[in-house]
C-alpha positions in Angstrom: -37.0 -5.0 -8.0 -38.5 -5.4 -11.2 -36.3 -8.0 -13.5 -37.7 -8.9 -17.1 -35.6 -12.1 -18.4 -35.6 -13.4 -21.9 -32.9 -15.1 -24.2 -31.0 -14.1 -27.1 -28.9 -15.3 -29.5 -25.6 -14.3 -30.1 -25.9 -12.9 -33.7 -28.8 -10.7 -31.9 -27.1 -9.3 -29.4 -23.4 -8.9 -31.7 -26.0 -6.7 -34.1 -27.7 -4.7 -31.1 -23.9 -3.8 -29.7 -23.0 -2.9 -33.6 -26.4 -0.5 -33.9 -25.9 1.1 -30.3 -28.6 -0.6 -28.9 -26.3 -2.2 -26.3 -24.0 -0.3 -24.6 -21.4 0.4 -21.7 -22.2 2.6 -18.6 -19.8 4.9 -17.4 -19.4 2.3 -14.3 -17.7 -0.6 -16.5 -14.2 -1.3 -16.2 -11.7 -1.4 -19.7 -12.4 -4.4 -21.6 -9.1 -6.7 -20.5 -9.4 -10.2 -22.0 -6.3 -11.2 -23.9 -6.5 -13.4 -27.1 -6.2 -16.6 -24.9 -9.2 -16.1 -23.3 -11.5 -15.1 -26.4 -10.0 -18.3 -27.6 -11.6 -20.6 -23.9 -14.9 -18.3 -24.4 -15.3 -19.8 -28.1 -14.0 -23.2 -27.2 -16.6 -23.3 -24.1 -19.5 -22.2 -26.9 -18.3 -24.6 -29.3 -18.4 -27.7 -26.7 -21.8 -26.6 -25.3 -20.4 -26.0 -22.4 -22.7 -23.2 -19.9 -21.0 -19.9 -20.0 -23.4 -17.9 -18.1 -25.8 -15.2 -18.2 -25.9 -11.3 -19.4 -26.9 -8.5 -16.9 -29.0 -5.4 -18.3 -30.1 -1.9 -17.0 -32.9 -0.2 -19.0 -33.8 3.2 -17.9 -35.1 6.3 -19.3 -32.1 8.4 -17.7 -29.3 8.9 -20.2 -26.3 7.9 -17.5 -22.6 8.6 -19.0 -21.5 5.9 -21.6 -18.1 4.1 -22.6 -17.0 3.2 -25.8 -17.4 -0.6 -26.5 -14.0 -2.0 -27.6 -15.2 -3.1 -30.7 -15.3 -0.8 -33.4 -18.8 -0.2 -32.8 -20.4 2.9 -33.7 -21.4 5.5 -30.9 -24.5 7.5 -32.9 -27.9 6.9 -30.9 -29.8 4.1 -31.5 -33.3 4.1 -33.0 -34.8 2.3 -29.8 -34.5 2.3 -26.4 -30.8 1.4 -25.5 -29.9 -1.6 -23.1 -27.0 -1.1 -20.4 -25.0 -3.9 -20.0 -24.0 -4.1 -16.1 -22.5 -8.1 -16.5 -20.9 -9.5 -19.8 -18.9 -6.8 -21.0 -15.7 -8.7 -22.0 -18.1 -11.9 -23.2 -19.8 -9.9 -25.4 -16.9 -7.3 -26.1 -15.6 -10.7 -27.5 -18.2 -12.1 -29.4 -18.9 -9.2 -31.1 -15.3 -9.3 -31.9 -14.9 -12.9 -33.3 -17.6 -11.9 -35.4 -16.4 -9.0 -36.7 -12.9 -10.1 -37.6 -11.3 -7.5 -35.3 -7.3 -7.9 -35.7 -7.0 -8.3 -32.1 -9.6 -11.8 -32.1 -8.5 -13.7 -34.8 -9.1 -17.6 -33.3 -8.6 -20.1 -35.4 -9.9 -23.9 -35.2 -8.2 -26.9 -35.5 -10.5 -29.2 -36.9 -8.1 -32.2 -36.0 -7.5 -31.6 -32.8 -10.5 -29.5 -32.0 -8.3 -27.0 -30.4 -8.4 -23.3 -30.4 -5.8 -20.5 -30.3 -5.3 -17.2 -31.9 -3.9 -16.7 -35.0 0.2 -16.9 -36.0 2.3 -17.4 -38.5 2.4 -21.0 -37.5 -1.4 -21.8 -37.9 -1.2 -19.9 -41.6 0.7 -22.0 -42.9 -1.2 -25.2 -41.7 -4.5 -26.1 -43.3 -6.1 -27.5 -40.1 -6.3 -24.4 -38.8 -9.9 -22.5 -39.8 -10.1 -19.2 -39.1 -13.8 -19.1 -36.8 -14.8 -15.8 -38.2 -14.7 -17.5 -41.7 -17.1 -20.0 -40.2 -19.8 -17.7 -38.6 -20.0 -15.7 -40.9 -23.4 -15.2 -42.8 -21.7 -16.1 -46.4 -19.7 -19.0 -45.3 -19.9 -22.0 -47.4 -19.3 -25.3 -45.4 -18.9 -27.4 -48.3 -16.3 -24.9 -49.6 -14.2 -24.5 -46.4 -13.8 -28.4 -46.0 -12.7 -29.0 -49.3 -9.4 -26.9 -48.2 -8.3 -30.1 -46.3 -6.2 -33.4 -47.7 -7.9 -35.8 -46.0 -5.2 -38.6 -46.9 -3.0 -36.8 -44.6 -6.0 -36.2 -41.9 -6.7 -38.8 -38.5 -10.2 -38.2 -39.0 -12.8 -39.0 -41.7 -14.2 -36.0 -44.0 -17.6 -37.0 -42.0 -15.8 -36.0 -38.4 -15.0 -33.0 -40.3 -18.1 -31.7 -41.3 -19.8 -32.1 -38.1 -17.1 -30.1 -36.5 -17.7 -27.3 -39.1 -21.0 -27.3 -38.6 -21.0 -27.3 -34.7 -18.4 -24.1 -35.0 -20.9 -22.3 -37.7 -23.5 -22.9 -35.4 -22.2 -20.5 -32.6 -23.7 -17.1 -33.3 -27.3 -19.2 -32.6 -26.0 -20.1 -28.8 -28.6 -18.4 -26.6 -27.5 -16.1 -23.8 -30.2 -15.9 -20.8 -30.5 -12.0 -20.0 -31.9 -10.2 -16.6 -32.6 -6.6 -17.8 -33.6 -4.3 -14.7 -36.2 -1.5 -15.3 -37.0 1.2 -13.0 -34.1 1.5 -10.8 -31.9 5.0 -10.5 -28.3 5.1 -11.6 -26.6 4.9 -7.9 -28.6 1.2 -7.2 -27.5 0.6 -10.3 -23.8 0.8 -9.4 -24.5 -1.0 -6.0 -25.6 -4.2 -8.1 -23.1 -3.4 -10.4 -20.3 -4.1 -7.7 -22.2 -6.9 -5.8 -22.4 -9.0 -9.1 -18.5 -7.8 -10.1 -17.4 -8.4 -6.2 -18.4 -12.3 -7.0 -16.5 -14.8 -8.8 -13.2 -13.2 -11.3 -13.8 -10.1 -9.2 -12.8 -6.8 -10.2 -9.8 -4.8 -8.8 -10.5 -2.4 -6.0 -9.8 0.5 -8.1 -12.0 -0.9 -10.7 -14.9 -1.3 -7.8 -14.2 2.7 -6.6 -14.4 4.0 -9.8 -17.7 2.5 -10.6 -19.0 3.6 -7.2 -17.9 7.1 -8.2 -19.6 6.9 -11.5 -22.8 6.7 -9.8 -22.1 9.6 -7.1 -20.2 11.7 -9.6 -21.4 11.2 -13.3 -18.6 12.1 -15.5 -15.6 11.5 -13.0 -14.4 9.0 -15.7 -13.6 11.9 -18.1 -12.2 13.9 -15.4 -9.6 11.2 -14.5 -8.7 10.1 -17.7 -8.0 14.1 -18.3 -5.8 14.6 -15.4 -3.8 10.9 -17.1 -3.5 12.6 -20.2 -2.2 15.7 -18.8 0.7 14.0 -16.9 1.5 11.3 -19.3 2.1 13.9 -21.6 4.7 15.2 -19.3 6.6 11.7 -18.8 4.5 10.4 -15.6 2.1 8.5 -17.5 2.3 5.9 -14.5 -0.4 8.7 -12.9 -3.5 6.9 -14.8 -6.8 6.6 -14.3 -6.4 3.8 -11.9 -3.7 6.3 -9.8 -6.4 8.8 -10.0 -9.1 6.8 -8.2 -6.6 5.5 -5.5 -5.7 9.2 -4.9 -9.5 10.6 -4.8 -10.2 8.0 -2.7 -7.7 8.9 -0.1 -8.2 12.3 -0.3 -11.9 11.5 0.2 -12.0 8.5 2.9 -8.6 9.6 4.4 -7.4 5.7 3.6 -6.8 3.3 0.9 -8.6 1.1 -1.0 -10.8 -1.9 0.1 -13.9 -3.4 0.1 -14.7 -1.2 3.1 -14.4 1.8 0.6 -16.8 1.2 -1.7 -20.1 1.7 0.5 -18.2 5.1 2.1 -17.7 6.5 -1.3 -21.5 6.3 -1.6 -22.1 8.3 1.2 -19.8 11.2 0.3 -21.5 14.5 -0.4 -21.1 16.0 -3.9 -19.1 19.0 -1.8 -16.5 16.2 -0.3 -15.5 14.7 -4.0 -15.1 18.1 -5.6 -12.8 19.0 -2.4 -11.1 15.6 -2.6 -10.7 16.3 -6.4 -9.5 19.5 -6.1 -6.8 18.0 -3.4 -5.5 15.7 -5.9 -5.0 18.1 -8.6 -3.4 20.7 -6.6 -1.0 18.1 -4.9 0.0 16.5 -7.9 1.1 19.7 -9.7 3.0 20.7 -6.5 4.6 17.4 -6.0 5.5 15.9 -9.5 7.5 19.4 -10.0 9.5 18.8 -6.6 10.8 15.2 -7.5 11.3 16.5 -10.7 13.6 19.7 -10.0 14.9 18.4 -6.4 15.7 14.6 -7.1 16.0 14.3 -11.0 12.9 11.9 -11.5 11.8 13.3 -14.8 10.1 10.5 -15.5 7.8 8.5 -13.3 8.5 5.3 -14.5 12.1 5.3 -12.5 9.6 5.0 -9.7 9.9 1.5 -7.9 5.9 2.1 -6.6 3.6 5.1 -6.9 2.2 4.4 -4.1 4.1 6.3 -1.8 2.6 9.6 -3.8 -0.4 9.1 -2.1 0.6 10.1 1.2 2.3 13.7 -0.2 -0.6 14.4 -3.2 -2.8 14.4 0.5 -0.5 16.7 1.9 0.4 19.2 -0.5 -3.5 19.6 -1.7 -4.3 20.7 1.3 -1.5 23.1 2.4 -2.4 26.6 3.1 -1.5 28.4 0.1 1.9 29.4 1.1 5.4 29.2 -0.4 6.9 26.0 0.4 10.0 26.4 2.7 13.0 24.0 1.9 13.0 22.2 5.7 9.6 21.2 4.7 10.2 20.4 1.4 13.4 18.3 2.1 11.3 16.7 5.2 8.9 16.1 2.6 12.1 14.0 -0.1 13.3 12.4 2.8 10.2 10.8 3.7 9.6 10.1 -0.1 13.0 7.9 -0.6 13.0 6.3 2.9 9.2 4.9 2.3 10.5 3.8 -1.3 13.8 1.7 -0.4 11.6 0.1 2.9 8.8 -0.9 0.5 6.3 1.1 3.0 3.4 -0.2 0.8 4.7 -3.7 -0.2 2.3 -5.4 2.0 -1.1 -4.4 4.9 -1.1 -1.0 1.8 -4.6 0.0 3.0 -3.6 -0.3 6.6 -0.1 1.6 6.4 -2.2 4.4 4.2 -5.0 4.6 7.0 -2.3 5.8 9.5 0.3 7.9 6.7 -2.9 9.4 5.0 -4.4 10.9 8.3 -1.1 11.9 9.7 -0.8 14.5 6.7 -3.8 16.3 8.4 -2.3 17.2 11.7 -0.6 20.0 12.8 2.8 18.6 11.8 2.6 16.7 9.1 6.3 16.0 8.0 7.2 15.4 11.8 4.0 12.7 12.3 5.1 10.5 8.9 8.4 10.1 9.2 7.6 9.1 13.1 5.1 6.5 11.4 8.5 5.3 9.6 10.0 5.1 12.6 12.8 7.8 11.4 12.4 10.5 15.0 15.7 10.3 17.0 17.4 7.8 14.0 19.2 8.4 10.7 18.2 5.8 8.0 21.9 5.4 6.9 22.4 2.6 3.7 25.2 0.6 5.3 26.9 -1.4 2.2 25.9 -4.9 3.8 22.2 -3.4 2.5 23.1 -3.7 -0.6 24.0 -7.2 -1.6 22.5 -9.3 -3.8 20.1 -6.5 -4.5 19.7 -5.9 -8.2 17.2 -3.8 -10.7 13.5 -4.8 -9.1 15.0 -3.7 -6.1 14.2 -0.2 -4.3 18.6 0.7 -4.3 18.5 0.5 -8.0 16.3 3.2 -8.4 18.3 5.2 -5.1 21.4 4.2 -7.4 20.5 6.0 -10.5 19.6 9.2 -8.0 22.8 9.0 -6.5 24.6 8.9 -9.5 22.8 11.8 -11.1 23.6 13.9 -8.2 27.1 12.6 -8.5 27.3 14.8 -12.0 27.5 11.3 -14.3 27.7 11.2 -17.4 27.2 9.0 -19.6 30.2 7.3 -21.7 29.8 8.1 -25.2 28.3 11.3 -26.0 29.1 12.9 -22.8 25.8 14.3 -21.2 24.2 13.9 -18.2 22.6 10.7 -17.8 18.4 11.3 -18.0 15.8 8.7 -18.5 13.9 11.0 -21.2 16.6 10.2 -23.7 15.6 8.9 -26.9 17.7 7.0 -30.3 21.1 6.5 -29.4 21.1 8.4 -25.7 18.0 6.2 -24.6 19.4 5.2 -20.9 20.4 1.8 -20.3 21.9 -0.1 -17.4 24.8 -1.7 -18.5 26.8 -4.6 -16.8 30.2 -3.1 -16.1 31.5 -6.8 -16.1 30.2 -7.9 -18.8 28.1 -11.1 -18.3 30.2 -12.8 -21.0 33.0 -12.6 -18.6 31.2 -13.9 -15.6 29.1 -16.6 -16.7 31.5 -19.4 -16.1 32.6 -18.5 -12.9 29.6 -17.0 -10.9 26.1 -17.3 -10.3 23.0 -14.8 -12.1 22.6 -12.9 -8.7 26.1 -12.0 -8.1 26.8 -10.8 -11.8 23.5 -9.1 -12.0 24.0 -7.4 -8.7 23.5 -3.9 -8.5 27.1 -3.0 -7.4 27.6 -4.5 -11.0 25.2 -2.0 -13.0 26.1 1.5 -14.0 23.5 4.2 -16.4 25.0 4.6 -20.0 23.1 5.5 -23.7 22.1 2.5 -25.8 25.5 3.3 -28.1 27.8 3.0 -25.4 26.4 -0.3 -23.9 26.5 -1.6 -27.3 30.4 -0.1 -28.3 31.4 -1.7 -25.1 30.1 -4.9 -25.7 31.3 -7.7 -23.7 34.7 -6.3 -23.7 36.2 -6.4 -20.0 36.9 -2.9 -18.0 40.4 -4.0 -18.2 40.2 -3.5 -21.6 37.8 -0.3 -21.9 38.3 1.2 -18.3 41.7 2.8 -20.1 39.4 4.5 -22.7 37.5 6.4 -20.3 39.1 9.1 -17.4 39.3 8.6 -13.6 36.6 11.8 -13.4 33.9 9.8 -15.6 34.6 6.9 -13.5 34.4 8.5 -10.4 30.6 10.2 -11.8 29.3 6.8 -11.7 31.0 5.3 -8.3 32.9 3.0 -10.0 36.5 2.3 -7.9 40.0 2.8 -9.7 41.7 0.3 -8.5 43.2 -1.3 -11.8 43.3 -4.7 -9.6 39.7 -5.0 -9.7 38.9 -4.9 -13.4 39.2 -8.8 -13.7 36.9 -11.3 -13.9 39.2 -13.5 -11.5 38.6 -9.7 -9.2 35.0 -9.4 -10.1 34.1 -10.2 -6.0 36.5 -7.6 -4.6 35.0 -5.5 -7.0 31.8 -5.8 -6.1 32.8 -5.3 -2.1 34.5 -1.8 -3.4 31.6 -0.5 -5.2 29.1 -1.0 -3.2 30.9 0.9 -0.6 31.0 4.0 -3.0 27.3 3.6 -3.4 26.5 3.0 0.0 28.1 6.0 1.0 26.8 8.4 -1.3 22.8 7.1 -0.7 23.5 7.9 2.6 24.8 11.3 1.4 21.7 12.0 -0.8 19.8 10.9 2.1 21.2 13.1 4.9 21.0 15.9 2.1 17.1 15.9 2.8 17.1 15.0 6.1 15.4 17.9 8.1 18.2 19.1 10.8 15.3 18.7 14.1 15.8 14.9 13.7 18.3 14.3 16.1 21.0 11.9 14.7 21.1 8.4 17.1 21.6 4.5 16.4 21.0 3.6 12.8 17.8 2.3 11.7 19.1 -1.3 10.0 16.9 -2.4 7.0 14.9 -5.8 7.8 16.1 -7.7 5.0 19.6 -6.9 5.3 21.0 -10.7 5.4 18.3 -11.8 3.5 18.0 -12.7 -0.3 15.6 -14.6 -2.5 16.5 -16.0 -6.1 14.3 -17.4 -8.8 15.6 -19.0 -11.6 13.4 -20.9 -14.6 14.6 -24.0 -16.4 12.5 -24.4 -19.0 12.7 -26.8 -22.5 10.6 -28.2 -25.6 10.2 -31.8 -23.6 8.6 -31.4 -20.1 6.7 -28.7 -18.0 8.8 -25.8 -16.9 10.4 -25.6 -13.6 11.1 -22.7 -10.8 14.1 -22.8 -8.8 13.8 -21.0 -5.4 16.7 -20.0 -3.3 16.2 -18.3 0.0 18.5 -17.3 2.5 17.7 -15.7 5.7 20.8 -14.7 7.6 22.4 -18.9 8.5 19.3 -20.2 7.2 19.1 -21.4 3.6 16.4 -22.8 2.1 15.7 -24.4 -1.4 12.9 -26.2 -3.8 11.5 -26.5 -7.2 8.0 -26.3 -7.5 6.0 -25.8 -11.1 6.4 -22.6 -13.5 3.0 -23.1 -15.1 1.6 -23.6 -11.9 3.0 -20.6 -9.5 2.1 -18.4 -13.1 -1.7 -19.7 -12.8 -1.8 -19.4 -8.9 -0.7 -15.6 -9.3 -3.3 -14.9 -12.1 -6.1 -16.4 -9.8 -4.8 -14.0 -6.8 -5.0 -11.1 -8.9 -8.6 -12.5 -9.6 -9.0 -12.3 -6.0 -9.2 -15.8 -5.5 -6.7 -17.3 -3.3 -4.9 -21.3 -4.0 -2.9 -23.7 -3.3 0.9 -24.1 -4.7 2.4 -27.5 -4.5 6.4 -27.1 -3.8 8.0 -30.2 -3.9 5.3 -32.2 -2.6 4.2 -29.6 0.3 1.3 -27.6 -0.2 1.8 -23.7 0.3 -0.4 -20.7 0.5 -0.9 -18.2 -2.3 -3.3 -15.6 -0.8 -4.7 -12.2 -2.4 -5.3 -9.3 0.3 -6.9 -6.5 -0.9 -4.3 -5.6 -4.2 -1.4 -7.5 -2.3 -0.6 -11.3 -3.2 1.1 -13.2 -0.8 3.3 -16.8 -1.4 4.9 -18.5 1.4 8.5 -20.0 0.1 10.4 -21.4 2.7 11.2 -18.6 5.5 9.7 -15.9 3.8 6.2 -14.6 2.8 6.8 -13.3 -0.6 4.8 -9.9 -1.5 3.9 -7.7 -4.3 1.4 -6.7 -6.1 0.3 -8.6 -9.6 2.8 -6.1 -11.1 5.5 -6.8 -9.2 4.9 -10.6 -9.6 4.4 -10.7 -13.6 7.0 -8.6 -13.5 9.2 -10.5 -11.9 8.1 -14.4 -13.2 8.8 -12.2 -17.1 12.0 -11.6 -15.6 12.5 -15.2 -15.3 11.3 -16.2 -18.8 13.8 -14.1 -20.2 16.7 -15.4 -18.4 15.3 -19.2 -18.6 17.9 -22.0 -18.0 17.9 -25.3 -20.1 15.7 -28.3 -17.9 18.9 -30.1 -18.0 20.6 -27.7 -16.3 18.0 -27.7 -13.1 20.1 -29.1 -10.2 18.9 -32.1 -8.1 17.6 -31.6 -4.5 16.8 -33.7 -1.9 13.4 -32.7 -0.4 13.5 -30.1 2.0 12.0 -30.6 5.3 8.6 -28.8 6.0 8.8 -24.9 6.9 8.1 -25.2 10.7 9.9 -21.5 11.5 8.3 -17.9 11.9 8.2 -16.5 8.0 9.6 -12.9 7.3 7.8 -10.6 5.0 9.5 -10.1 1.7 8.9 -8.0 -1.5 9.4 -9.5 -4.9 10.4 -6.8 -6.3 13.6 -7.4 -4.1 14.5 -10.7 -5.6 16.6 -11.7 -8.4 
């Protein structure tokens, strides 16, 4: 393979992305880095520190381009352009830095040698340098460090300068660059993935798409279309990154993995245009059913999109017949049972080879909701289901179903509740005992349980207050009640009450899921024992302590039917062990002095706590650690524990999304 390598400065290679002389193929990913890590890419330059090499494709092909996010222009260059294959968010950066972009401003502290990105804090302290104002062509040294009162500084004015000068001095760091010649576009993307499969590897979907790019030049363009079209019509959550995971299903029959990649290759032009054509056709057949059968006008009410995948298969490849409503309610039933038993929570690209293929046989319906396990057996919510459940959970989003269906409205302006409301009727779940009530007298996971939540506008959440229902119940009539599930018994509308309450309520709810449910359920599945939900008994809780003083802490609380289970373990440390999974690179997690597993599998990431294996994807788990940041505890407040004994037991499988 023949591989010229050189070396070039940074200024040179920030001027050849600026002229178009460097640019992105079709096959790079979005650039992604956030302001933190611009900031550890100039501190490694500044230090000296190696921050590796720059891969390059020069061809005489004109393969489909990306824009570089960098303000750079897009008009052809003058010369022959360079492809970068390995660099992009270096260099994306750099250029950047260099160019004052709003999104990298790093500053320098010239005391401290530290580096961060800009904020109201470091604008008002003079040891902060802004680094563009340093690399600049114009900059002055001599000016810049006569900002500073050294009487006030630790260092001398010498310490200063050197620093100053080391910083200026970055743009001349030399980059060592492989540029390959004579190759064709699809070995291009091969290497492409190899050298992206290595170290902070890409995401599968980032992977398939590249792959794609070289079989199907221009795919990019048709999937960020297709996004467009349905973000327009509120399901924006069916992006590019949907897309691929749908094409490649269609195509390959399966989900993602590393076993996907090299099959993608071998797929005949005639086999992508089918598979494309499948998830168009499905798309606009199914987004309209969920729409006009369930109420979900807007896809993010949806707890995962995964579970589309399975039905865009199915209903892009039906004959071209009217769609009867046994099927179609076979079709809903499926759809909500897979959603509240987190079918895709965990093993996603095994559970999507067997639901995926099962959509090809002669009775499709029939074969996946026997892959659920649903032939011969109802999938009744008994009320036992729902406790401590709250909003990441699967019910919450069955909740807001069952009270549209219920005819609820909401308790201010008097129409139907719907997530596409905007101003005053924007939806909001609103605490029906208010938190101020409860604080004192029970834990986060019973007030924020989701027997405790009802859908109201933004102006009736905040009219209500933290007034109790005693009080505001009055206001309101026993039918608008009723709409949302909410019991009428005046005994319950006290704080002292708040449990019975609970009990009551998620009775009503229980209830009418299973209503909704059996509403879809097609009439040739014979009604037998009730399928029970594996984590009925079961419950997780997380809870932050954080302050100015010391490190923050997680609380973990698990309780498996008798078993309970608790330990602390580090906040900064379970937030950097989930950023390396989603890397694809799998660590350690010290809990209270015991070394546990955090593992990445495929797009899943797994952390053993206690009796459970927690799972989610990187969504769910930033999702759910934000969750925690909002509703940090003082340290103080972060109860005492005597060190558990070692996990020794079998671990149960449990999403994060299900925890509180």
């Amino acid at each position: 393979m023949p591989v010229e390598k050189t070396e070039r400065d940074i200024a040179t290679l920030v001027t050849q992305v600026s002229s178009g002389e460097i640019r992105l193929p079709e096959i790079q990913r979005a650039y992604v880095w956030k302001p933190t890590q611009v900031a550890k890419l100039i501190e490694s330059l500044y230090r000296g520190y190696p921050s590796g090499s720059l891969l390059f494709w020069r061809t005489m092909e004109t393969p489909e381009t990306r824009a570089v996010a960098a303000n750079a222009p897009t008009e052809k260059p003058a010369v022959l352009p360079l492809f970068l294959l390995d660099g992009q968010q270096r260099l994306t950066s750099l250029h950047r830095v260099l160019n004052d972009h709003l999104e990298a401003q790093i500053v320098f502290n010239v005391e401290t040698e530290a580096f961060q990105n800009q904020s109201a804090a470091t604008r008002q302290d003079v040891r902060w340098v802004k680094v563009h104002d340093l690399v600049r062509k114009d900059c002055d040294l001599f000016e810049v460090s006569e900002r500073f009162n050294y009487d006030d500084m630790k260092i001398p004015r010498r310490v200063v300068g050197q620093r100053l000068q080391r910083l200026a001095a970055v743009p001349k760091y030399g980059y060592h660059m492989e540029i390959i010649t004579d190759l064709p576009y699809e070995e291009v993307a091969q290497i492409f993935v190899r050298v992206n499969s290595g170290g902070r590897s890409l995401k599968t979907t980032d992977l398939a798409l590249a792959t794609l790019s070289a079989r199907w030049p221009g795919v990019l363009a048709k999937l960020e279309g297709e996004a467009a079209y349905w973000r327009e019509r509120g399901y924006g959550e069916l992006d590019a990154t949907f897309q691929t995971r749908a094409l490649t299903g269609a195509v390959l029959g399966r989900g993602l993995s590393a076993w996907s990649h090299s099959r993608l290759v071998a797929a005949t032009d005639e086999e992508l245009e089918k598979g494309w054509a499948t998830v168009q056709r499905g798309l606009r057949d199914l987004v309209p059913l969920l729409k006009s059968n369930l109420g979900i006008s807007h896809g993010s009410l949806l707890p995962s999109i995964n579970v589309l995948l399975p039905l865009v298969v199915l209903l892009g490849e039906r004959p071209k017949m009217p769609l009867d409503t046994e099927t179609a309610n076979g079709i809903l039933y499926w759809f909500l049972v897979a959603t509240i038993r987190n079918r895709y929570s965990s093993s996603a690209d095994t559970l999507l080879g067997q639901d995926i293929p099962a959509t090809r046989e002669p009775e499709p319906v029939k074969r996946l909701l026997a892959n659920l396990g649903l032939v011969g057996t109802s999938a009744d919510v008994p009320a036992q289901a729902l406790v401590s459940r709250s909003v990441a959970s699967p019910y919450f989003f069955l909740s807001f179903l069952v009270a549209r269906n219920n005819g609820a409205k909401d308790w201010f302006h008097g129409v139907g509740i719907d997530l596409g409301a905007e101003d005053g009727h924007k939806l909001e779940y609103h605490h029906i005992h208010p938190r101020a009530t409860l604080k004192d007298l029970y834990s986060k996971a019973e007030i924020n349980d989701l027997a405790n939540l009802a859908f109201i506008s933004a102006t009736a959440n905040k009219k209500i207050s933290d007034r109790s229902p005693a009080k505001y119940f009055p206001s309101l009539g026993d039918a608008e009640l009723t709409a949302h599930l909410v019991p009428l018994d005046e005994n319950l509308r006290t704080a002292d009450a708040y449990p019975q309450f609970l009990a009551a309520r998620r009775a009503l709810l229980a209830t009418a899921m299973t209503d909704l449910l059996n509403k879809f359920r097609p009439a040739w599945l014979d009604q037998v024992a009730t399928q029970s939900d594996d984590l009925e008994g079961c419950s997780l809780e997380l809870t932050r302590f954080e302050s100015s003083w010391d490190e923050p802490k997680m609380l973990v609380h698990a309780h498996d039917h008798d078993q309970v289970w608790r330990a602390t373990l580090s906040a900064t440390a379970l937030d950097d062990a989930i950023t390396q999974a989603e890397d694809g690179i799998s660590a350690d997690l010290e809990v209270d002095g015991q070394q546990v597993a955090v593992r990445s599998d495929n797009e899943t990431i797994e952390v053993e706590l206690g009796p459970f294996v927690v799972t989610g994807t990187a969504q769910d788990w930033k999702a759910a650690l934000q969750r925690e940041r909002d509703e940090a505890q003082p340290l103080s407040k972060l109860p005492v524990l005597t060190p558990p004994q070692p996990w020794s037991g079998l671990r149960r499988r449990f999403p994060v999304t299900s925890s509180e």
